[in-house]
N, C-alpha and C positions, 0 to 999 in steps of 0.2 A: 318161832319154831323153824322156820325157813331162813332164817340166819344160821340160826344150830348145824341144821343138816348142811350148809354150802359151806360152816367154814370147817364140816368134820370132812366133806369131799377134797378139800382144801390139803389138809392135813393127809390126807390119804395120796392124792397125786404127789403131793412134796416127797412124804415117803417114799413111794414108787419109783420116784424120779432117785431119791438117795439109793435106792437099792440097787437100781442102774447104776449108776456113777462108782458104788463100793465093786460091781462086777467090774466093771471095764481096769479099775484100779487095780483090781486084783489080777489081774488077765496082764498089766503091764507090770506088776512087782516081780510074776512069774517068771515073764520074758527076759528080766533084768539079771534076774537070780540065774536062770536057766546062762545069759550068756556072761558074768560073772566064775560060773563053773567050768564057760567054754561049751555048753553043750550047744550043735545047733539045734535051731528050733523050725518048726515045719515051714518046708520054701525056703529054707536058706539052702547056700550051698557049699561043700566044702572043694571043689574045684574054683582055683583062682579063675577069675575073668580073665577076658582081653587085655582091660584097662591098665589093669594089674601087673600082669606082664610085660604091658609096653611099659609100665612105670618102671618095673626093677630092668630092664631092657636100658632105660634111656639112663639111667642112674648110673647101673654099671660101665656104660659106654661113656659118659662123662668120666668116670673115675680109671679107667682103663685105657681111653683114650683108642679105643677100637670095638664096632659093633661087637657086641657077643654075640652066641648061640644059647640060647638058654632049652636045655636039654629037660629039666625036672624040678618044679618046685613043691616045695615043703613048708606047709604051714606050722610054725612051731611056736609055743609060748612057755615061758619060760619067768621065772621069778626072776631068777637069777639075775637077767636084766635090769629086771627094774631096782632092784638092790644094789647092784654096782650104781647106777645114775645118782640114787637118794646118796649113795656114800661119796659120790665124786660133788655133789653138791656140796654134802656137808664136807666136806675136808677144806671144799673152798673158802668155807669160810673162817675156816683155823687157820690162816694162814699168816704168819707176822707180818706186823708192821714195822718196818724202817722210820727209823728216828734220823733227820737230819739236824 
């Protein structure tokens, strides 16, 4: 009888424990969803960091070849990007081959 009963306790913590594990999963499908749409999600922040603008600071100053002032940035996203990429991908691969 005392088999019965420890291996229905058994059965019960496993459970328990799955039910935990489908929360926390669900708690990360959301987050994923949520930033998939772009939404942020609580504690994020829609003001760039420091880092951030020392990165576009030093980027542009390599490609300008003079410190900028970086006056206002804009977070923006955009398909369109990523759509020109997948097409400059695929065209490269249409591209003829030279017969010698």
């Amino acid at each position: 009888m005392t088999a019965e009963l420890d291996r229905q306790q058994e059965i019960l913590e496993a459970l328990q424990g799955l039910r935990q594990e489908l929360g926390r999963l669900s708690d990360r499908v959301a987050a994923l969803e949520a930033a998939a749409r772009g939404t942020p999600q609580a504690g994020s922040s829609e003001v760039a960091s420091e880092e951030l603008l020392l990165v576009i600071g030093a980027a542009v100053a390599a490609y300008l070849g003079k410190k900028p002032r970086i006056r206002q940035v804009r977070l923006l996203s955009s398909p369109s990007w990523a759509q020109h990429g997948r097409a400059t991908i695929q065209a490269s691969h249409a591209l003829p081959h030279r017969h010698a």
